[in-house]
N, CA, C and O of each residue as an XYZ file, in Angstrom:
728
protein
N     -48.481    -14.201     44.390
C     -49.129    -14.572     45.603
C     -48.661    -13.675     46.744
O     -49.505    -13.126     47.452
N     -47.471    -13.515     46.939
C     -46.688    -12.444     48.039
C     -46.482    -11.601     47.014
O     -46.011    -11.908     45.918
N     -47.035     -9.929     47.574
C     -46.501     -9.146     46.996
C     -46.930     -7.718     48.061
O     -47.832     -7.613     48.891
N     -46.193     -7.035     47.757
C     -46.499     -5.362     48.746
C     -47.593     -5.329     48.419
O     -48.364     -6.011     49.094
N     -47.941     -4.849     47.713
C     -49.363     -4.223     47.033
C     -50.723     -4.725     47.099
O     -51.725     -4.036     46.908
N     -50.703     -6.279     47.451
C     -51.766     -6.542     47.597
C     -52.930     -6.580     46.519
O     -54.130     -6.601     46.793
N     -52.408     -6.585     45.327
C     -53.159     -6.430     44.000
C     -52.416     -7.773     43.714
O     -51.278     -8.161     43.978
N     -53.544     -8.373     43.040
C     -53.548     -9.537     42.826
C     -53.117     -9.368     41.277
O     -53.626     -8.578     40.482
N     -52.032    -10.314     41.010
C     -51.979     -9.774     38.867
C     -52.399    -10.392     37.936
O     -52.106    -11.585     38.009
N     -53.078    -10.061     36.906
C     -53.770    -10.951     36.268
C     -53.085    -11.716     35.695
O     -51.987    -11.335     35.290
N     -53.644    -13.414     35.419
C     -53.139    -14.672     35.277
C     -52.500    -14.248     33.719
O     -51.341    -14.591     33.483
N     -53.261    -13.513     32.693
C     -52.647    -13.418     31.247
C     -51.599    -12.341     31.285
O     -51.325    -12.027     30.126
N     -50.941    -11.688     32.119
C     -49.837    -10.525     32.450
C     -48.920    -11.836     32.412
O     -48.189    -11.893     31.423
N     -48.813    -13.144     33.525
C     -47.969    -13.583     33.594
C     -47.524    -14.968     32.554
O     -46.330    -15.187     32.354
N     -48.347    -15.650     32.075
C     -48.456    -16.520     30.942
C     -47.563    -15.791     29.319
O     -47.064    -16.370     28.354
N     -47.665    -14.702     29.574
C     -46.958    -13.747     28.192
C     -45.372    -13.708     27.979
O     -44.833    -12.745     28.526
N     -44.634    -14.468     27.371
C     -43.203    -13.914     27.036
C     -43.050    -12.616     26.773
O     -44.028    -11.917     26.510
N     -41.927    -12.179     26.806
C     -41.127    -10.830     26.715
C     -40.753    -10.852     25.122
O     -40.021    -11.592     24.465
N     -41.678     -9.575     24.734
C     -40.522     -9.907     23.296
C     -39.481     -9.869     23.314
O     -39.068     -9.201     24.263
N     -38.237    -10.545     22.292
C     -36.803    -10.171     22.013
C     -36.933     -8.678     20.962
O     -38.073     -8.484     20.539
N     -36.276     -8.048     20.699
C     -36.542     -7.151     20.124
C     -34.971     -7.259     19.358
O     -34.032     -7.204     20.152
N     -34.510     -7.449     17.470
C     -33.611     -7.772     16.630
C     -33.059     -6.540     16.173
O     -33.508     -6.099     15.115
N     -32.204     -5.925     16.745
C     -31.732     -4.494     15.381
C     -31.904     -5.200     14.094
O     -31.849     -6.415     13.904
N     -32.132     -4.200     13.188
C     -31.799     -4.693     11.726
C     -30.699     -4.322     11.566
O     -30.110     -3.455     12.212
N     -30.152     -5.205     10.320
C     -28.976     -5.552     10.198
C     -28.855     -4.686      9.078
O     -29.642     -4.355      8.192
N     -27.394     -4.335      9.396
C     -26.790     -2.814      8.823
C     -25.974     -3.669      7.656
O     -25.075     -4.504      7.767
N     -26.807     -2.998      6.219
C     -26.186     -2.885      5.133
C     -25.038     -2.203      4.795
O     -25.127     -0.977      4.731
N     -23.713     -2.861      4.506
C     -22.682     -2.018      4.115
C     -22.968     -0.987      2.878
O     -23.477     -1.336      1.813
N     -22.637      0.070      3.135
C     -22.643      1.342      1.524
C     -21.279      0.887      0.737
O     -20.099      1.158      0.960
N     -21.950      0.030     -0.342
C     -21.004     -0.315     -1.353
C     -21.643      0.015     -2.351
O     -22.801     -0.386     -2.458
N     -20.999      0.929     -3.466
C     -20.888      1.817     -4.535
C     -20.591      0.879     -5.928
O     -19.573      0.786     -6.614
N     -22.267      0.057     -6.074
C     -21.744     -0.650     -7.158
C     -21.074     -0.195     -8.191
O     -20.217     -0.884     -8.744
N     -21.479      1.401     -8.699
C     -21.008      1.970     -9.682
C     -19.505      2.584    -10.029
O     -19.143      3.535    -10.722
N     -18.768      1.562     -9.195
C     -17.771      2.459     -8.678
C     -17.052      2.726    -10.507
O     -17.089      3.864    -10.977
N     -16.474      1.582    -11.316
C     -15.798      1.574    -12.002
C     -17.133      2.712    -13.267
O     -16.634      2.972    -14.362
N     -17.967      3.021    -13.138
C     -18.417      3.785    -13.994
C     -18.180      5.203    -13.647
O     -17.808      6.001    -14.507
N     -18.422      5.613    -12.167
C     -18.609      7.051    -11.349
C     -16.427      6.993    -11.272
O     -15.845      8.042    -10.996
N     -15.969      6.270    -11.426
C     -14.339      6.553    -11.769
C     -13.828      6.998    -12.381
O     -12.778      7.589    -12.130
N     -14.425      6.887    -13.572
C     -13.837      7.290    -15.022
C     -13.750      8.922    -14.952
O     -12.832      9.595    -15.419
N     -14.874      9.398    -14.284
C     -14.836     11.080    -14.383
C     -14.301     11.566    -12.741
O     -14.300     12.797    -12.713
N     -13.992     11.160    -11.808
C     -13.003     11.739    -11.465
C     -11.778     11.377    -10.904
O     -11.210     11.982     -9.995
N     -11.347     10.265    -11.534
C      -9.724     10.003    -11.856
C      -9.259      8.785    -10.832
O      -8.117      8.326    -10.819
N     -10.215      8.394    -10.077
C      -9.935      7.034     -9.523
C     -10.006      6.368    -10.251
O     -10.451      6.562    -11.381
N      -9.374      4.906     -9.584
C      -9.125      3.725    -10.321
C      -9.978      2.615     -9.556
O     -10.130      2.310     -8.373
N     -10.399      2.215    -10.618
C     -11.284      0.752    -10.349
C     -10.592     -0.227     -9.659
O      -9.406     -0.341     -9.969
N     -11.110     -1.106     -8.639
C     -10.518     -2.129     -7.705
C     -10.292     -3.277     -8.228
O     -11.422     -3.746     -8.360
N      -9.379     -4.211     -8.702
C      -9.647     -5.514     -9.120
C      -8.963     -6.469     -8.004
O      -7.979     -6.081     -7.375
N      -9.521     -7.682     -7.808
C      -9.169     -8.384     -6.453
C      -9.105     -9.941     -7.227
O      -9.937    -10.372     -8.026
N      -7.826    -10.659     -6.727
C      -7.384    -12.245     -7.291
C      -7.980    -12.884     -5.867
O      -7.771    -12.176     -4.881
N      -8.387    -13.592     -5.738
C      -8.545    -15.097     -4.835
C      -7.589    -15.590     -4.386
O      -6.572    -15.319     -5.024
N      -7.397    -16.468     -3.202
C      -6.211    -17.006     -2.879
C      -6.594    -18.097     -3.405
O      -5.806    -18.842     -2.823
N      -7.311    -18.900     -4.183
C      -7.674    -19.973     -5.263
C      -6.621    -20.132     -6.230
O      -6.094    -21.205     -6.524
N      -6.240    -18.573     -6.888
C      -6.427    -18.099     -8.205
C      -4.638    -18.388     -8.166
O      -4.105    -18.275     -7.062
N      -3.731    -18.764     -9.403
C      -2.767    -19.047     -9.626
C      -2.568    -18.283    -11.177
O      -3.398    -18.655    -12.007
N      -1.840    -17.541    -11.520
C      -1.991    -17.365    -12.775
C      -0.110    -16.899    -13.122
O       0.724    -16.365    -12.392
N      -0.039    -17.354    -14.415
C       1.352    -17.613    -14.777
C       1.667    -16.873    -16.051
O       1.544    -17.357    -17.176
N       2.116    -15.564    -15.749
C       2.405    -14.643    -17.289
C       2.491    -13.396    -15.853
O       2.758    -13.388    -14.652
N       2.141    -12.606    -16.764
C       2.795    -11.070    -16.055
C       1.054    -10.319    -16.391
O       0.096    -10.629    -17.099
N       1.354     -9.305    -15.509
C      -0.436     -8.657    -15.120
C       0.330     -6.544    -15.306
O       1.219     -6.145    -14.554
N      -0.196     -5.789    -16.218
C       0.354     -4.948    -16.412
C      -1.576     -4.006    -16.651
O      -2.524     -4.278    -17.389
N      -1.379     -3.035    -15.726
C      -2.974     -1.390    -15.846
C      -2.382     -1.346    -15.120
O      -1.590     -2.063    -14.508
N      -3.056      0.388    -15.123
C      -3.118      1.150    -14.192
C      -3.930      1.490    -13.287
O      -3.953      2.612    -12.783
N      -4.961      0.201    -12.879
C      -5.860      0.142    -11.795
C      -4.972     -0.116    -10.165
O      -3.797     -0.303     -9.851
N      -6.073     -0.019     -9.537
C      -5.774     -1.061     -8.011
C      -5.909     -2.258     -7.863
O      -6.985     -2.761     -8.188
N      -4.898     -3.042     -7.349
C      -5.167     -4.460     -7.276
C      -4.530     -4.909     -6.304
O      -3.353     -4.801     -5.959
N      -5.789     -5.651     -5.703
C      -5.282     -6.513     -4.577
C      -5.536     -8.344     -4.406
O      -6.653     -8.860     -4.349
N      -4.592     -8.891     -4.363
C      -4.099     -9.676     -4.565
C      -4.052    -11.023     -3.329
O      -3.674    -10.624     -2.228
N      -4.275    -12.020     -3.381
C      -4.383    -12.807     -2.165
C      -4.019    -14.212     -2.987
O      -4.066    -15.249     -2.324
N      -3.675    -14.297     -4.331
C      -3.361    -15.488     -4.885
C      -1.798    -15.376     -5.266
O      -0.830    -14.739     -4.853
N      -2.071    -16.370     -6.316
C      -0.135    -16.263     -6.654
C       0.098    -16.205     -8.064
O      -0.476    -16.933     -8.874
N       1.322    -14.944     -8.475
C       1.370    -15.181     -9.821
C       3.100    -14.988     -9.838
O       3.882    -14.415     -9.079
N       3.231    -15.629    -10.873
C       4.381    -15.991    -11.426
C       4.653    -15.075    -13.084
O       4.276    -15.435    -14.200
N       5.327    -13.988    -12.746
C       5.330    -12.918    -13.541
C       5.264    -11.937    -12.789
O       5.017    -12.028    -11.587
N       5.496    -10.769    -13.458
C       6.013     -9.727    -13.517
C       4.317     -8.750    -13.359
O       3.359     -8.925    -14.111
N       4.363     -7.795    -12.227
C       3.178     -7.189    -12.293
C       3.448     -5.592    -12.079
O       4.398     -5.123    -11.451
N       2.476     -4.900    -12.693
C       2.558     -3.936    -13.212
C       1.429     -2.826    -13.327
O       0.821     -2.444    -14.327
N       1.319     -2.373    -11.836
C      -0.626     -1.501    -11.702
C      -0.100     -0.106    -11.036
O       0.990      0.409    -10.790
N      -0.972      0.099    -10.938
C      -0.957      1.814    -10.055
C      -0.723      1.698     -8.812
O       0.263      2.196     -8.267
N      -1.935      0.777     -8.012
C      -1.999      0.550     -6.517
C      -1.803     -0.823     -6.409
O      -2.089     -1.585     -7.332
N      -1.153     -1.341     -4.932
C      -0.936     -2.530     -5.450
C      -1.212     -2.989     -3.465
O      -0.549     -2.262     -2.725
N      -1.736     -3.631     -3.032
C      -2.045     -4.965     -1.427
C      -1.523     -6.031     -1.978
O      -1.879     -6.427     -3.088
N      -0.749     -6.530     -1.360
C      -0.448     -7.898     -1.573
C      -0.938     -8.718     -0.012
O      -0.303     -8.779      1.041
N      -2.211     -9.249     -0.333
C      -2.815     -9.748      0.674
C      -1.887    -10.941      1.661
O      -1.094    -11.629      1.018
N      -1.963    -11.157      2.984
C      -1.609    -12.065      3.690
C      -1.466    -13.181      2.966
O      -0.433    -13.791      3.245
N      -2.256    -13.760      1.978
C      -1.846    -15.270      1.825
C      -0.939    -14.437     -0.087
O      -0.231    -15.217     -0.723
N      -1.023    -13.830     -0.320
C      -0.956    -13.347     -1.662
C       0.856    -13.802     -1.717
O       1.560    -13.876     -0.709
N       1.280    -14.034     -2.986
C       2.426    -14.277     -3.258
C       2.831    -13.702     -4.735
O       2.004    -13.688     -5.646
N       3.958    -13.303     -4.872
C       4.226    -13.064     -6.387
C       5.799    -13.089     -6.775
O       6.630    -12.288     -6.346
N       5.991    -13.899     -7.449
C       7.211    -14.517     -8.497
C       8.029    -13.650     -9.185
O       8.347    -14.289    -10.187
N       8.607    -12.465     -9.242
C       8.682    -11.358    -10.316
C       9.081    -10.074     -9.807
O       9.345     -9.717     -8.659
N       9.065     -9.252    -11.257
C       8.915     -7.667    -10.754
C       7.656     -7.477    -10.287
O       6.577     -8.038    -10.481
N       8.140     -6.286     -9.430
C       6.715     -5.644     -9.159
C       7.235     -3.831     -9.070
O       8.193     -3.168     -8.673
N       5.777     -3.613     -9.780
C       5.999     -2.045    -10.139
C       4.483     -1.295     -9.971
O       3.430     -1.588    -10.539
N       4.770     -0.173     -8.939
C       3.381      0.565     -8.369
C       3.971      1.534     -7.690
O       5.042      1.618     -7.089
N       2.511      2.719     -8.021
C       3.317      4.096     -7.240
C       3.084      3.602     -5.596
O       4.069      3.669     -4.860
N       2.012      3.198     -5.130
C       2.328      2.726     -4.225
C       2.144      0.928     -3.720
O       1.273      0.279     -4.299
N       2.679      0.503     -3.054
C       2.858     -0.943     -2.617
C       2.785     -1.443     -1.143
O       3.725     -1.415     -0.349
N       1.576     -1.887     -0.906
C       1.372     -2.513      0.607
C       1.772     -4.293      0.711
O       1.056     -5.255      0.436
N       2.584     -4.268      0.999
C       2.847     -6.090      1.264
C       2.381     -6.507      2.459
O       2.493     -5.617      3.302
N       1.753     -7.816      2.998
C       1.398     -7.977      3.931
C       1.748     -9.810      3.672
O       1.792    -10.701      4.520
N       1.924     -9.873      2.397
C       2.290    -11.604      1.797
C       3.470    -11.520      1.471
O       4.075    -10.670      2.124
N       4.456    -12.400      0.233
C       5.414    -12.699      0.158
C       5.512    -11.868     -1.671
O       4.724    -11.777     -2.612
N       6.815    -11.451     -1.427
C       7.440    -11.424     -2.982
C       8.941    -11.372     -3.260
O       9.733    -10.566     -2.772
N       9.244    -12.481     -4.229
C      10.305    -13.055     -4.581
C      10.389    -12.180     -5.513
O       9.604    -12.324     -6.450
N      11.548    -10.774     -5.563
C      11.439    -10.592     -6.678
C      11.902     -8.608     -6.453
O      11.838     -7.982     -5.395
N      12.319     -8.084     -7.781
C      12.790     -6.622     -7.011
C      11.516     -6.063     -6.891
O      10.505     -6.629     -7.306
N      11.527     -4.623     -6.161
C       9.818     -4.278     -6.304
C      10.522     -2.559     -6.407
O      11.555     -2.200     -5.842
N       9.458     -1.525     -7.456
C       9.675     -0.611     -7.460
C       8.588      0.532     -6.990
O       7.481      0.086     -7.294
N       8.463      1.712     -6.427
C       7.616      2.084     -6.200
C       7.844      3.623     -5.827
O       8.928      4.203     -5.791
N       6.369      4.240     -5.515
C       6.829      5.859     -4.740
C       6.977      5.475     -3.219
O       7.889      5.822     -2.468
N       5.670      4.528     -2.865
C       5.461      4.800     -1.548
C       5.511      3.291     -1.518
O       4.966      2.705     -2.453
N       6.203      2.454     -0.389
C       6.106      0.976     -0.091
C       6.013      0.877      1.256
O       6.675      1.585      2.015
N       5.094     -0.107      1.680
C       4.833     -0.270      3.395
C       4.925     -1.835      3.399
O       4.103     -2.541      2.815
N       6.003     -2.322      4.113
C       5.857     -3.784      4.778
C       5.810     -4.230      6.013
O       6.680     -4.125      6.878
N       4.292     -4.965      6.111
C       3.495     -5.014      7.076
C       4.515     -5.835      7.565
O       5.558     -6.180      7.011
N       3.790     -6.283      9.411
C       4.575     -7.588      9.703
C       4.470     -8.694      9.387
O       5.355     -9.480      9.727
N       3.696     -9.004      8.860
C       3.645    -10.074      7.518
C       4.128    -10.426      6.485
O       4.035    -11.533      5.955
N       4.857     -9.210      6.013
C       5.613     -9.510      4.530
C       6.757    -10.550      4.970
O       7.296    -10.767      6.055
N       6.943    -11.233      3.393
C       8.217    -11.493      3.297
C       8.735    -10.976      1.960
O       7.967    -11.211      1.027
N      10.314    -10.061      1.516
C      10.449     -9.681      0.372
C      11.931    -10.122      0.512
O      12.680    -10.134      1.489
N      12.151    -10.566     -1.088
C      13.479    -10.815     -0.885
C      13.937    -10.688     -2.313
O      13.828    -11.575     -3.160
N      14.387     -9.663     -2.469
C      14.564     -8.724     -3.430
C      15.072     -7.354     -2.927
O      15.312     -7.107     -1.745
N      15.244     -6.263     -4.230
C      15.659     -4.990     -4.081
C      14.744     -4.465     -4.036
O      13.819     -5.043     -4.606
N      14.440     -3.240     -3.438
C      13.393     -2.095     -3.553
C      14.107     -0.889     -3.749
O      15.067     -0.554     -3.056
N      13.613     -0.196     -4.749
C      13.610      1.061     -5.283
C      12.338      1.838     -4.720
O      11.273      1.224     -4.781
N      12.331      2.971     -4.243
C      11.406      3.911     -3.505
C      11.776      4.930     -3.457
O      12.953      5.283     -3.535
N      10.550      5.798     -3.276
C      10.752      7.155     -2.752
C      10.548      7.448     -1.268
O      11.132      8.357     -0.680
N       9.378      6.325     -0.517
C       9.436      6.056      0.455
C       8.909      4.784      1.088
O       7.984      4.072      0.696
N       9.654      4.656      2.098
C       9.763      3.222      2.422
C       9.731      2.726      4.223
O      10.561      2.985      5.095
N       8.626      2.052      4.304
C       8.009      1.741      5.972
C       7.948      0.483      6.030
O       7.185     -0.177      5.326
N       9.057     -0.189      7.207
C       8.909     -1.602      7.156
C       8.711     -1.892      8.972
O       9.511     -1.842      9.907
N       7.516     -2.147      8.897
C       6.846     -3.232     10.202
C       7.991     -3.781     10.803
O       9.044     -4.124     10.266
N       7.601     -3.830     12.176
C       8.459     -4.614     12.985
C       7.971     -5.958     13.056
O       6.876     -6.296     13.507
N       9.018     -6.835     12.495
C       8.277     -8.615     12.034
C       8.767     -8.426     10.872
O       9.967     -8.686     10.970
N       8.482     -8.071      9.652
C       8.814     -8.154      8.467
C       9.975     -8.762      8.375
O      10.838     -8.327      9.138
N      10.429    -10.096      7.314
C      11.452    -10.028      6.641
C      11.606     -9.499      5.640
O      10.664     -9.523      4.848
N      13.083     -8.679      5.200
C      13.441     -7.811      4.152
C      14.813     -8.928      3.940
O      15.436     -9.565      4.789
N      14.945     -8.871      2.724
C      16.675     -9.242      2.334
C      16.595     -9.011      0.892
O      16.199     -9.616     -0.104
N      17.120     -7.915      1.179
C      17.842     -7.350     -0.513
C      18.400     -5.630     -0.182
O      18.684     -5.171      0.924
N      18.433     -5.011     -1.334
C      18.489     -3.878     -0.778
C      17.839     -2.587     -0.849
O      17.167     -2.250     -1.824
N      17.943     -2.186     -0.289
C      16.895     -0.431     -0.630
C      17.921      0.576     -1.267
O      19.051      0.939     -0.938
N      17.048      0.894     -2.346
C      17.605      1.731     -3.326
C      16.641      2.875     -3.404
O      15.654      2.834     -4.138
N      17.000      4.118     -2.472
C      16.316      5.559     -2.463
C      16.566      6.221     -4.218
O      17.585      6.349     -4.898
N      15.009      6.551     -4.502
C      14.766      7.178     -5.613
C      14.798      8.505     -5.400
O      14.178      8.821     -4.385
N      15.342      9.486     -6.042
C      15.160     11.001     -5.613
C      14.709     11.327     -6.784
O      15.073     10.835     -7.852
N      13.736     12.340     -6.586
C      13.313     13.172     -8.041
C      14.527     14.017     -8.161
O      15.276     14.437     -7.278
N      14.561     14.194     -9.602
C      15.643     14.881     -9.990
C      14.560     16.418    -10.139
O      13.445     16.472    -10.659
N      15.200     17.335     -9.612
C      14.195     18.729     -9.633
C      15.217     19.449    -10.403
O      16.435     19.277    -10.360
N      14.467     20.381    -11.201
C      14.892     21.053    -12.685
C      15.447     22.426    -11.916
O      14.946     23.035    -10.971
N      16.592     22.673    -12.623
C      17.504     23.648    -12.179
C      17.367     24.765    -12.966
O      17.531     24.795    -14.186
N      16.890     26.209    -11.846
C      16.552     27.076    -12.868
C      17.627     28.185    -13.189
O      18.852     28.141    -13.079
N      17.026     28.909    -13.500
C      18.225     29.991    -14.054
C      18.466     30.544    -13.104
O      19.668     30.747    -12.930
N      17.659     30.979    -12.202
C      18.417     31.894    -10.988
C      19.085     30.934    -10.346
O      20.213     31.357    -10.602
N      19.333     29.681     -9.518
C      19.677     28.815     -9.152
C      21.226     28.560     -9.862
O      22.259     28.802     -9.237
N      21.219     28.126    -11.020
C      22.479     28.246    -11.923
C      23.505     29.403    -11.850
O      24.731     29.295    -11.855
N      22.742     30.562    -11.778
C      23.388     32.304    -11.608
C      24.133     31.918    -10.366
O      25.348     31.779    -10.503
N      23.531     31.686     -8.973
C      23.990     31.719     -8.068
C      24.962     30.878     -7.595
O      25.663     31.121     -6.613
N      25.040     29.543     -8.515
C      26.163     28.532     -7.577
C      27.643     28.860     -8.098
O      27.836     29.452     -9.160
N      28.619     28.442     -7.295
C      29.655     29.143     -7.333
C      30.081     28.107     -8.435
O      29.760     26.993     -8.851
N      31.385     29.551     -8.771
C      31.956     28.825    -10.068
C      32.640     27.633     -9.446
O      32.906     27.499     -8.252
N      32.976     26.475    -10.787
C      34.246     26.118    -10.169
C      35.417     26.515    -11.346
O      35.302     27.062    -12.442
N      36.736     25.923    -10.521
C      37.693     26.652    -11.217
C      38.263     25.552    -12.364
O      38.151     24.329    -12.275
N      38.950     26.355    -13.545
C      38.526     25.192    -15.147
C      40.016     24.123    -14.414
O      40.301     22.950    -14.654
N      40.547     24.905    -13.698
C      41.817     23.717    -13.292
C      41.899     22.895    -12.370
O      42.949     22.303    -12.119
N      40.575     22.690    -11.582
C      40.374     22.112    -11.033
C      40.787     20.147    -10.610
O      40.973     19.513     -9.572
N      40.771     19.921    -11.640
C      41.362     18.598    -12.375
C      40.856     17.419    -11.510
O      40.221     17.697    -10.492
N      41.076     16.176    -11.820
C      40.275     15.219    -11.240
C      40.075     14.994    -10.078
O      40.985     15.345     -9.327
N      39.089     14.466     -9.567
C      38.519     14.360     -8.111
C      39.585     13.565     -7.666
O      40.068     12.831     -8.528
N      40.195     13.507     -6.279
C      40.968     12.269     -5.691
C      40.271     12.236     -4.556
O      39.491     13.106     -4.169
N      40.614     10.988     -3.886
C      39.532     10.332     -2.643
C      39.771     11.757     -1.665
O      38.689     12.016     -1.139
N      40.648     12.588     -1.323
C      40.618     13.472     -0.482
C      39.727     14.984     -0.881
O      39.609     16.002     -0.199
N      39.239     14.697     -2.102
C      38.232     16.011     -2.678
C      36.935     15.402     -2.667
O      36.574     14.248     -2.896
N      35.934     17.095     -2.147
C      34.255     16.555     -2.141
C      34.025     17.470     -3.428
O      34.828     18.282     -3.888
N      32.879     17.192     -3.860
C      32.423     17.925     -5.020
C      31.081     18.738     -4.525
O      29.953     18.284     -4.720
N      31.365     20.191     -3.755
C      30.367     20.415     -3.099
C      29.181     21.016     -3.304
O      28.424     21.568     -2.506
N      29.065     20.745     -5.137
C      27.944     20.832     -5.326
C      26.855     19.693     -4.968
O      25.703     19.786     -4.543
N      27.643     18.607     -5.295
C      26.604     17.476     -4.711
C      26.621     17.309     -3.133
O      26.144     16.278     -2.661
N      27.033     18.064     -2.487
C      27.042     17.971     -1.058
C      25.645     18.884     -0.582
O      24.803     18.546      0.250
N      25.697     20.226     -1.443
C      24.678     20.956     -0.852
C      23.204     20.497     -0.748
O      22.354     21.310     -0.387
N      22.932     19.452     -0.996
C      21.333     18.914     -1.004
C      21.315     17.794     -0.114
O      20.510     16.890     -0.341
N      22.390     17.696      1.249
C      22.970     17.541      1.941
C      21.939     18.155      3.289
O      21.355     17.609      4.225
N      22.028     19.023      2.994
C      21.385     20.083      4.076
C      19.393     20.131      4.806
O      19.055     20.991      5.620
């Protein structure tokens, strides 16, 4: 009725809703084929427990597994999440190990990360080892070193020792094992 223009607007302009207009909804790219397209180039298939799921014996492949239930036994995979609610009773053995739940129990590994969520209370053996601020730890850390093969030029070069040397006492270093030290 008031307007600048003085053009009157037609009655069906204003009777009309506005469309809403919906993005479509974005399909995640999940690779059903994963455990078939794996086999040829050297990944490992995902297997995932429920926090439902309770199972009582020991779990031993060399897949990935992630975990949100509880087992009582000894487990034994390649890759290993131990989900927020996830718990486990036992050994645990994986090249690498993400805790973010609880494990009673020693755990061995290359690479171990405990979130601030974990709780572990046990020993860990590693090659390397990242623990969250929050985490409880109580046991102990036991650094794994690769033992690297000693070659012949290497051997040529380290100094002799002498045959009279005679037994170590607390005031002698043995400085061959010192030099990897450096």
């Amino acid at each position: 009725m008031f307007n600048k223009t003085n053009k009157p607007t037609p009655p069906a302009a204003k009777s009309q809703p506005t469309p809403i207009v919906v993005p479509p909804l974005e399909t995640p790219n999940v690779n059903l084929n994963r455990a078939k397209s794996a086999v040829g180039t050297g990944a490992r298939p995902l297997s995932s427990f429920g926090a439902g799921l309770l199972i009582e014996g020991n779990i031993t492949g060399n897949g990935d597994l992630h975990l949100d239930g509880t087992v009582r036994g000894d487990v034994k995979v390649g890759h290993l999440i131990v989900g927020e609610s996830g718990n486990i009773e036992g050994k645990v053995e994986a090249e690498t190990i993400e805790v973010r739940g609880r494990i009673v129990g020693s755990i061995t590994g290359k690479q171990i990360k405990l979130q601030a969520t974990a709780y572990v209370e046990g020993d860990i053996t590693h090659d390397q080892l990242a623990i969250d601020v929050g985490a409880f730890f109580q046991g102990r850390c036991l650094q794994s070193r690769r033992a690297e093969p000693i070659t012949v030029a290497a051997a040529a070069s380290a100094p002799a020792v002498p045959s009279d040397f005679g037994a170590p006492s607390l005031n002698s270093y043995d400085l061959n094992a010192l030099s990897d030290l450096k």
